[in-house]
RORO-416665 format. One record per residue: residue number from 1; residue in one letter; x, y, z of N, C-alpha, C, CB in turn. Coordinates in steps of 0.2 Angstrom, whole numbers, plus 5000, padded with zeros to 4 digits. Glycine has a CB too. Example, Ala and Ser with C-alpha at 12.3 -4.5 7.8 and 13.67 -1.06 7.14 Angstrom:
BEGIN
<site n="1" res="a" n_x="5066" n_y="4972" n_z="5039" ca_x="5062" ca_y="4978" ca_z="5039" c_x="5066" c_y="4984" c_z="5039" cb_x="5057" cb_y="4978" cb_z="5045"/>
<site n="2" res="s" n_x="5064" n_y="4989" n_z="5035" ca_x="5068" ca_y="4995" ca_z="5036" c_x="5064" c_y="5000" c_z="5039" cb_x="5070" cb_y="4997" cb_z="5029"/>
This chain:
BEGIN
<site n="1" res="x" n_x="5057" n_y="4912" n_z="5034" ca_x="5056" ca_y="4913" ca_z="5041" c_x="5050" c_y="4910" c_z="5044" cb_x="5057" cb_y="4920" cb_z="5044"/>
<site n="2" res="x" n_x="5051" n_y="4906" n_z="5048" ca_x="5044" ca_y="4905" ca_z="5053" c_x="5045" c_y="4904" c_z="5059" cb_x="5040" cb_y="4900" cb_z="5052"/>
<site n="3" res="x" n_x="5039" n_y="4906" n_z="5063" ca_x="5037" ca_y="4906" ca_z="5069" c_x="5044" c_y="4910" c_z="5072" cb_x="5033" cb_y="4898" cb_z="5072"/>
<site n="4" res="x" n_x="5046" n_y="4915" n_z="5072" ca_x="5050" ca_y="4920" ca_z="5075" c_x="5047" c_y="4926" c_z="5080" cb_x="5053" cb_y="4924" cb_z="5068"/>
<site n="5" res="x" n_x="5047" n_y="4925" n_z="5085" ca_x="5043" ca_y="4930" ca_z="5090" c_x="5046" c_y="4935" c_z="5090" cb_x="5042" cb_y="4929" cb_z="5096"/>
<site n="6" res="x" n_x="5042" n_y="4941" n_z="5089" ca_x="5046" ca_y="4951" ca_z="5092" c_x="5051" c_y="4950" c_z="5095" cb_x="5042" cb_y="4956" cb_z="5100"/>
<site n="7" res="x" n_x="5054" n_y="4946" n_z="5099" ca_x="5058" ca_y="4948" ca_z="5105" c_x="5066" c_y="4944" c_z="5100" cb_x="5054" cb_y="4944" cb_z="5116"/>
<site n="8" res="x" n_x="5064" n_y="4941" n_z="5097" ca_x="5068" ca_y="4935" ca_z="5092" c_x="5072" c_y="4938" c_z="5088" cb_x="5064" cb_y="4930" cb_z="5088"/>
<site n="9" res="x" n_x="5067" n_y="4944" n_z="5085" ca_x="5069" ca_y="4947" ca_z="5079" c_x="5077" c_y="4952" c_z="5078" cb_x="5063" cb_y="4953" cb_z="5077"/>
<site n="10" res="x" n_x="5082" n_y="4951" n_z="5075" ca_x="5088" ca_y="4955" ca_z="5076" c_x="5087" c_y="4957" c_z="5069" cb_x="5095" cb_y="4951" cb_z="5078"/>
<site n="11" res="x" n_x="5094" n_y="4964" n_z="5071" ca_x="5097" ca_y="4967" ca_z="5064" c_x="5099" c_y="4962" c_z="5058" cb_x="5104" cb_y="4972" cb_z="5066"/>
<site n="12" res="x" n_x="5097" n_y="4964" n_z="5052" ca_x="5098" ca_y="4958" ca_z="5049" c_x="5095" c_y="4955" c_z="5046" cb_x="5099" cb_y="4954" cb_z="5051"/>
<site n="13" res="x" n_x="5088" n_y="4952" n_z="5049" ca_x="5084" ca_y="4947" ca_z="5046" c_x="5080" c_y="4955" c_z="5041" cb_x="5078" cb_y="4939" cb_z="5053"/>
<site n="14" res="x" n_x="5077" n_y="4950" n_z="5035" ca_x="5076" ca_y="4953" ca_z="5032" c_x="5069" c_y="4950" c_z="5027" cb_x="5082" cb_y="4954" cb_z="5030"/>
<site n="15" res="x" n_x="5063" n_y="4954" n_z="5024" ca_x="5061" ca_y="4950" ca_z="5018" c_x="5058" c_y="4954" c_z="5013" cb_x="5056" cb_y="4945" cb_z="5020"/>
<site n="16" res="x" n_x="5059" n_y="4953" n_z="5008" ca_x="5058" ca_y="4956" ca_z="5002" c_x="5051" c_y="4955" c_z="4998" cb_x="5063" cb_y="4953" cb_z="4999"/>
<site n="17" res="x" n_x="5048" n_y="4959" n_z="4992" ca_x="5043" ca_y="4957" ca_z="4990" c_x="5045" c_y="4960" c_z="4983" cb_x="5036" cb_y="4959" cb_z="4995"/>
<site n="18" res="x" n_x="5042" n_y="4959" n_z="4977" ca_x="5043" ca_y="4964" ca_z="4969" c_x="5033" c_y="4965" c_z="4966" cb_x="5050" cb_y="4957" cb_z="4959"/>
<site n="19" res="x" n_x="5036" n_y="4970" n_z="4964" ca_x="5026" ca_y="4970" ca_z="4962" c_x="5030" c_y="4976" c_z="4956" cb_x="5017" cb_y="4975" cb_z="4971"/>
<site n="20" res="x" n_x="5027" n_y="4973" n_z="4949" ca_x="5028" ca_y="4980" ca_z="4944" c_x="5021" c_y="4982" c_z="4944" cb_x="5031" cb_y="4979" cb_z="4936"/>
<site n="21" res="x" n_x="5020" n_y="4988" n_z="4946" ca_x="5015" ca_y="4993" ca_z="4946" c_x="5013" c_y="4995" c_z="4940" cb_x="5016" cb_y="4998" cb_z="4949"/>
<site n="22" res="x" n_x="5008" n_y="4993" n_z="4938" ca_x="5003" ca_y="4993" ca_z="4931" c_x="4997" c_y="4997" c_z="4929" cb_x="4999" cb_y="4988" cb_z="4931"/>
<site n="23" res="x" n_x="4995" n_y="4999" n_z="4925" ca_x="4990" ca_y="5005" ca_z="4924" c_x="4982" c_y="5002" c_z="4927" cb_x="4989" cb_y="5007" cb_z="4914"/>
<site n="24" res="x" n_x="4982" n_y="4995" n_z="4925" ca_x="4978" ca_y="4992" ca_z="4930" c_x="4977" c_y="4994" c_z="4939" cb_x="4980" cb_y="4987" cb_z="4930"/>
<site n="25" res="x" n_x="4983" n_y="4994" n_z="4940" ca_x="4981" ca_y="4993" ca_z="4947" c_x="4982" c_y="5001" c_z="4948" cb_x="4987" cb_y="4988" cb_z="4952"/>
<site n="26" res="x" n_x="4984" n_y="5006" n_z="4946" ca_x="4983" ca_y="5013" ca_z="4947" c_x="4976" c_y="5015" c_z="4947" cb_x="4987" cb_y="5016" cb_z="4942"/>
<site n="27" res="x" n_x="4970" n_y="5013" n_z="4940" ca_x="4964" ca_y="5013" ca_z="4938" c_x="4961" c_y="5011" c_z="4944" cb_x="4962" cb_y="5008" cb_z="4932"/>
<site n="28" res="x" n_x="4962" n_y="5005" n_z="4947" ca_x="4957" ca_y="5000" ca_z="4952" c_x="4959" c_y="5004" c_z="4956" cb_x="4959" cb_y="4991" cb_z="4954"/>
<site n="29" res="x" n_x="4965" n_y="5007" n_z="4960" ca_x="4967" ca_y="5010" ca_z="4967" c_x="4961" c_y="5016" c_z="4965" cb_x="4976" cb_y="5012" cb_z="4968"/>
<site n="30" res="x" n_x="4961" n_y="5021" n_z="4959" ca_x="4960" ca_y="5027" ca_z="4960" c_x="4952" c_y="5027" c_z="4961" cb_x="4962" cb_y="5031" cb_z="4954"/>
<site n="31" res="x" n_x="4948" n_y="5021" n_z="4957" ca_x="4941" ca_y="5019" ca_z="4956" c_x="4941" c_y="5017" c_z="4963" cb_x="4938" cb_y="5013" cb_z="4949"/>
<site n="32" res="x" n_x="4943" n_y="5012" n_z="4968" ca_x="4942" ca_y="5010" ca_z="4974" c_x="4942" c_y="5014" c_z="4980" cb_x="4945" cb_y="5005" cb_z="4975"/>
<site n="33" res="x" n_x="4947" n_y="5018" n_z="4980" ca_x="4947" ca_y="5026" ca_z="4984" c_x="4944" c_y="5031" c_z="4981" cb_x="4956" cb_y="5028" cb_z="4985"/>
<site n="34" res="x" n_x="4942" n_y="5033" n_z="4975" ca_x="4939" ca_y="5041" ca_z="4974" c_x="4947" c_y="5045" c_z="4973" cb_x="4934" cb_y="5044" cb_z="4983"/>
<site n="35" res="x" n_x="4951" n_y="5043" n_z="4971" ca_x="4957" ca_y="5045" ca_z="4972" c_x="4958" c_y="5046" c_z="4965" cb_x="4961" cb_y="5041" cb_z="4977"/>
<site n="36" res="x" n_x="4956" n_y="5052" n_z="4961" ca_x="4956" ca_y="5052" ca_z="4953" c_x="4959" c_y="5057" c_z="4950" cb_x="4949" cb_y="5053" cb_z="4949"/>
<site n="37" res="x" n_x="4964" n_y="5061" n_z="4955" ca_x="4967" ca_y="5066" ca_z="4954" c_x="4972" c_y="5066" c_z="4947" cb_x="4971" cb_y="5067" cb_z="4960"/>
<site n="38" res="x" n_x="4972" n_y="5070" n_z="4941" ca_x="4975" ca_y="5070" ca_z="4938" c_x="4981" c_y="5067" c_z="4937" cb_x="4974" cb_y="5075" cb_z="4938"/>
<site n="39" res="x" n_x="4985" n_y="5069" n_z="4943" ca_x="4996" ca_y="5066" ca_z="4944" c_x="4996" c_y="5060" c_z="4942" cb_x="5000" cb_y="5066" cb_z="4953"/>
<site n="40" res="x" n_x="4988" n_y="5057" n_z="4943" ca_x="4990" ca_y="5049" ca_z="4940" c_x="4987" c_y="5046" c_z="4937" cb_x="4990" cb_y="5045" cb_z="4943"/>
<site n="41" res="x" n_x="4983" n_y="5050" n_z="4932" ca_x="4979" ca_y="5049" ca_z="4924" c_x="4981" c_y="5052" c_z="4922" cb_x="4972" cb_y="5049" cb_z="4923"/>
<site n="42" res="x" n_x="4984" n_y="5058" n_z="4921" ca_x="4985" ca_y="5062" ca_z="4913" c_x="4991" c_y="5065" c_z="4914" cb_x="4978" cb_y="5068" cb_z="4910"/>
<site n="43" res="x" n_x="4997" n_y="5061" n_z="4909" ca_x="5001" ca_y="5062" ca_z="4908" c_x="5004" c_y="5070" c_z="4905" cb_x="5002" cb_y="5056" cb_z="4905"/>
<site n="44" res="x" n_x="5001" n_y="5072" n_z="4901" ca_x="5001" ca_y="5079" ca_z="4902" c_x="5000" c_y="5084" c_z="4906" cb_x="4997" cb_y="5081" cb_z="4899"/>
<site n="45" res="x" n_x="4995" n_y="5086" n_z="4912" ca_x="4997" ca_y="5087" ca_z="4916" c_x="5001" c_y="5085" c_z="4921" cb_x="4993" cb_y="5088" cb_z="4917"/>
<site n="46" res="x" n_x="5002" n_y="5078" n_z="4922" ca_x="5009" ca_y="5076" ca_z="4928" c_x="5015" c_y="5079" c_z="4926" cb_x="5010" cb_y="5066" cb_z="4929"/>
<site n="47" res="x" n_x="5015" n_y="5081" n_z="4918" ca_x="5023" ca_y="5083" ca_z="4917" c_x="5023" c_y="5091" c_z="4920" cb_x="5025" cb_y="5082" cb_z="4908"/>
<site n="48" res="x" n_x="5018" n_y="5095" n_z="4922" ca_x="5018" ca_y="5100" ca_z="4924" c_x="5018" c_y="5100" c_z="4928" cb_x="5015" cb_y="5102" cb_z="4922"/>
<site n="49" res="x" n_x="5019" n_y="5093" n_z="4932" ca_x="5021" ca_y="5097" ca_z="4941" c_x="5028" c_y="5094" c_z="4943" cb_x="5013" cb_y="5093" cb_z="4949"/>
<site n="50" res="x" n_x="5029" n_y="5094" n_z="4950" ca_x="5035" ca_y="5091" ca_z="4954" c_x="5036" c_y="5084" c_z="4949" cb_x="5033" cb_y="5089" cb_z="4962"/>
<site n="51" res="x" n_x="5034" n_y="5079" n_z="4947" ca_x="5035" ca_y="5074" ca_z="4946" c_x="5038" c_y="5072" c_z="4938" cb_x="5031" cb_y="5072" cb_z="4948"/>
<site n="52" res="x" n_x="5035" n_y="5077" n_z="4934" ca_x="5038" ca_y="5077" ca_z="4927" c_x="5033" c_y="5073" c_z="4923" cb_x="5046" cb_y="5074" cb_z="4926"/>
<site n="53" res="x" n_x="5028" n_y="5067" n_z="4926" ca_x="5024" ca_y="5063" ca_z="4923" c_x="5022" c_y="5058" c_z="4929" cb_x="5027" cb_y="5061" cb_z="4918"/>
<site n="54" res="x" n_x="5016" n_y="5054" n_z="4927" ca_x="5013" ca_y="5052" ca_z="4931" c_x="5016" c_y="5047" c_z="4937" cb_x="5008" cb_y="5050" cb_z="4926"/>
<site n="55" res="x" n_x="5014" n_y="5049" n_z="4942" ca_x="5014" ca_y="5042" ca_z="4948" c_x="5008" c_y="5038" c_z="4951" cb_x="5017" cb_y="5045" cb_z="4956"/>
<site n="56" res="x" n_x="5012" n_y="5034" n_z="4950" ca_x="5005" ca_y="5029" ca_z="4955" c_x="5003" c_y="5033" c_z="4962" cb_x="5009" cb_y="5021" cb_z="4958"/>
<site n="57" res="x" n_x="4999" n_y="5032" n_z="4966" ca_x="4996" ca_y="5033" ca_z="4972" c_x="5001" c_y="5032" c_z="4978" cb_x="4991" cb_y="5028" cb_z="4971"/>
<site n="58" res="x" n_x="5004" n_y="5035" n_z="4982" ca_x="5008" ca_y="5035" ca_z="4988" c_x="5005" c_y="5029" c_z="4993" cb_x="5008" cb_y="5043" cb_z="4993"/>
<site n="59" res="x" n_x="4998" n_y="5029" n_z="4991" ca_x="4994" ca_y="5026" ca_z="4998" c_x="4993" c_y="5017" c_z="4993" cb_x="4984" cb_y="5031" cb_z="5000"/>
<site n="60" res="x" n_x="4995" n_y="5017" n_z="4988" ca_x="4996" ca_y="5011" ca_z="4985" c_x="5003" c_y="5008" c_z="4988" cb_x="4997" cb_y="5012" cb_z="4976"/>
<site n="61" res="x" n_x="5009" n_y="5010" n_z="4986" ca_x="5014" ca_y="5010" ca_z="4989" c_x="5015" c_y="5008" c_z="4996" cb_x="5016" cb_y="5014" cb_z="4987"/>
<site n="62" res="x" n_x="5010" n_y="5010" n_z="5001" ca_x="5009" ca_y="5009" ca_z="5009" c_x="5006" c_y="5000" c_z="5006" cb_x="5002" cb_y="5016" cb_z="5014"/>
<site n="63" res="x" n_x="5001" n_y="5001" n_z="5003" ca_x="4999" ca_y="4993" ca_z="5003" c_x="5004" c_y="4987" c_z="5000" cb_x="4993" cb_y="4992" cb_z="4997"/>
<site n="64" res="x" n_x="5008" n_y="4989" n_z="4996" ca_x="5013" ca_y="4983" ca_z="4997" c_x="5018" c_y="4984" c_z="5000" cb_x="5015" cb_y="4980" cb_z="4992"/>
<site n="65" res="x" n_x="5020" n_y="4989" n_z="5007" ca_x="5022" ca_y="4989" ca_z="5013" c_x="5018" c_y="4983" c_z="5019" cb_x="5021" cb_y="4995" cb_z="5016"/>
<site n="66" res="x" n_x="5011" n_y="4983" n_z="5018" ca_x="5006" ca_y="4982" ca_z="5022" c_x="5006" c_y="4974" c_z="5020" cb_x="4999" cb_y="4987" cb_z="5019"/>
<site n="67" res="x" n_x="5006" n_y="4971" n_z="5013" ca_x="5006" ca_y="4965" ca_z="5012" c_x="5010" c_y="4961" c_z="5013" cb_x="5005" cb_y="4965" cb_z="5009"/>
<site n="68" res="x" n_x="5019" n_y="4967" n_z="5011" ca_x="5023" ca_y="4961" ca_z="5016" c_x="5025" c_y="4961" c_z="5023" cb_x="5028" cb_y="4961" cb_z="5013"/>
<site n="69" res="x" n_x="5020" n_y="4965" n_z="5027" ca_x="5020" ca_y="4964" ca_z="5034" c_x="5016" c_y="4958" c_z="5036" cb_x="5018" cb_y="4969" cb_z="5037"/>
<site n="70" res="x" n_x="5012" n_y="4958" n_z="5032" ca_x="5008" ca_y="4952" ca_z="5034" c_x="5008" c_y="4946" c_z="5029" cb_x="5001" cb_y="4954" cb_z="5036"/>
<site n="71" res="x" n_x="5013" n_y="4945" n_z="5024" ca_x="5014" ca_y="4940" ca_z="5021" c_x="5021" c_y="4936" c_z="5022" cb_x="5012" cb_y="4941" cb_z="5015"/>
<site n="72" res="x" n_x="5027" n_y="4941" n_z="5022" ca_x="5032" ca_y="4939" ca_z="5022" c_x="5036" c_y="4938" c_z="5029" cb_x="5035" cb_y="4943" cb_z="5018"/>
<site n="73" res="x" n_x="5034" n_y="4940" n_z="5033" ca_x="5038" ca_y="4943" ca_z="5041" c_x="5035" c_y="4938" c_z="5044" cb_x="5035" cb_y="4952" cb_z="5045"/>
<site n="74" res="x" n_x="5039" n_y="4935" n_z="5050" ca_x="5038" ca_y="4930" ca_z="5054" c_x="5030" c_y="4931" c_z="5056" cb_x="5044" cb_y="4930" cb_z="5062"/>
<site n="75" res="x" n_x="5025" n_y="4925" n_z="5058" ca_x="5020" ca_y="4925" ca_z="5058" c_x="5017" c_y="4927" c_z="5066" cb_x="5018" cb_y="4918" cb_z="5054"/>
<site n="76" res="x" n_x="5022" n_y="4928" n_z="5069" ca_x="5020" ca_y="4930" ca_z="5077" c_x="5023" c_y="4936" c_z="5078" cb_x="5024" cb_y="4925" cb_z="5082"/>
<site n="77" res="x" n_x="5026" n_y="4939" n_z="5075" ca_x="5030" ca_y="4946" ca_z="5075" c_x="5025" c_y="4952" c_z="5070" cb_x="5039" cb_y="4945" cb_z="5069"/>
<site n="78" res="x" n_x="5022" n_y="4950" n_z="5066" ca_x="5020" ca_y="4953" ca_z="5059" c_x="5010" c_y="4955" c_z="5062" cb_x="5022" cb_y="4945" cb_z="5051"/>
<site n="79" res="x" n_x="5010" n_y="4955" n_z="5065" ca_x="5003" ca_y="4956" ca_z="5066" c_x="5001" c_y="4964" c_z="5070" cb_x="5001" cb_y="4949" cb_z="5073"/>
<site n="80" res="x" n_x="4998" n_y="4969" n_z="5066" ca_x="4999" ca_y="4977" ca_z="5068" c_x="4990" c_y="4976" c_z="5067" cb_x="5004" cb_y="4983" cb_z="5061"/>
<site n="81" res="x" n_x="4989" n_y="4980" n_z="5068" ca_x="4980" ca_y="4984" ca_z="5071" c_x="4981" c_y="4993" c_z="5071" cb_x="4978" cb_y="4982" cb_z="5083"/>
<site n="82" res="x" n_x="4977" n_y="4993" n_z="5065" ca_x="4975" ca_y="5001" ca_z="5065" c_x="4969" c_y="5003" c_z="5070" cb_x="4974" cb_y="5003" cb_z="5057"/>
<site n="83" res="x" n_x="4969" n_y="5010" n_z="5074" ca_x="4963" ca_y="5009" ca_z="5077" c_x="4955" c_y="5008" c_z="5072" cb_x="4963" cb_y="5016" cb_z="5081"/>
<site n="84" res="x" n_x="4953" n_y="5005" n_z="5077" ca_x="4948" ca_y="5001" ca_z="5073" c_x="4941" c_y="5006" c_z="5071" cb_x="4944" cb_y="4994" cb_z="5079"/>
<site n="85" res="x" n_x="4942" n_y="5014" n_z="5074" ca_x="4938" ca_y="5018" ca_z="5065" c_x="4943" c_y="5018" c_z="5060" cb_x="4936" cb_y="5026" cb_z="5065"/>
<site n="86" res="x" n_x="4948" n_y="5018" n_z="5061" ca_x="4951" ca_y="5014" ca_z="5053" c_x="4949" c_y="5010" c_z="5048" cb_x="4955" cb_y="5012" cb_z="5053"/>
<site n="87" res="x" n_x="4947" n_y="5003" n_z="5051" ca_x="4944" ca_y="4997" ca_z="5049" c_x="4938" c_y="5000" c_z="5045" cb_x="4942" cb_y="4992" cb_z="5055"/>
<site n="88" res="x" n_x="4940" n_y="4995" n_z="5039" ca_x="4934" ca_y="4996" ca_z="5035" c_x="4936" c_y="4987" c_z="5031" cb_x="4933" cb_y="5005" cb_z="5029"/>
<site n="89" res="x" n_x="4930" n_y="4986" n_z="5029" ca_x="4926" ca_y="4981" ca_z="5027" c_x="4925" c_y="4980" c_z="5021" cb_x="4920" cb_y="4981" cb_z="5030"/>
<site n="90" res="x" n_x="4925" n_y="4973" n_z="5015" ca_x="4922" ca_y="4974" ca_z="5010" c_x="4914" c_y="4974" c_z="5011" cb_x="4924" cb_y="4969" cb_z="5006"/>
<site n="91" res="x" n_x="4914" n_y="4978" n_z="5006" ca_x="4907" ca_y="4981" ca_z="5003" c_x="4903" c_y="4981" c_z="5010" cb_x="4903" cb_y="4974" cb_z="4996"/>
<site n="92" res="x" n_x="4910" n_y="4986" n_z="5015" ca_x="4904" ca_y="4991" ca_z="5019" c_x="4906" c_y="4996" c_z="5017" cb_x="4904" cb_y="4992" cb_z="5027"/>
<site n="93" res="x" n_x="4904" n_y="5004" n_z="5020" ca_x="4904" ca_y="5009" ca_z="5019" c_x="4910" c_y="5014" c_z="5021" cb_x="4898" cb_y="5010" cb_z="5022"/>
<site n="94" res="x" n_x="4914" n_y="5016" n_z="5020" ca_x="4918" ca_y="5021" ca_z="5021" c_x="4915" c_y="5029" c_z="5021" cb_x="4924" cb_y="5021" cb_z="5017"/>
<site n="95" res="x" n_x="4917" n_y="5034" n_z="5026" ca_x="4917" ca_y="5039" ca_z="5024" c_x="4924" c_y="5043" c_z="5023" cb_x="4913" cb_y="5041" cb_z="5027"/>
<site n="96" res="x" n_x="4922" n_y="5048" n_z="5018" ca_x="4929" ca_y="5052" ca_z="5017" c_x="4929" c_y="5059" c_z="5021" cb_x="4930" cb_y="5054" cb_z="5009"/>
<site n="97" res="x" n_x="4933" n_y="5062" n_z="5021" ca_x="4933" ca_y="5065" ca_z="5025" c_x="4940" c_y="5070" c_z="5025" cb_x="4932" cb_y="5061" cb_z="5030"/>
């Protein structure tokens, strides 16, 4: 698709994206968020909860939502803004909270 404006977009159009989720990118997600919660390193404990064994990150899974909004989807349609204390920056500062 290209250059498809908001008002253009109907039921239907569609775009896709595949990513196989890797122990890599689980490591990098957990080391780049602080996010080191057992459910998704140690398969022994993950089998002890709801999930039976380990998952990736929920907030991983939003990111390649995220990327194919803004890689695949018409290029005039596809443009979202989180409020901007959301925004964070490479190699600025986040806090957690």
């Amino acid at each position: 698709m290209t250059s498809v404006y908001l008002d253009e977009l109907v039921p239907g159009m569609s775009a896709s994206t595949e990513h196989t989720v890797t122990e890599r990118d689980v490591q990098l997600f957990g080391e780049a968020t602080g996010d080191m919660n057992p459910v998704h390193f140690d398969e022994e404990f993950a089998r002890k909860t709801v999930f039976r064994g380990r998952v990736a990150h929920g907030a991983l899974s939003i990111g390649f939502i995220s990327a194919l909004l803004g890689t695949k989807l018409p290029a005039t349609a596809r443009s979202f803004s989180p409020p901007a204390s959301c925004s964070r920056f490479p190699c600025g500062s986040a806090t957690r909270w």
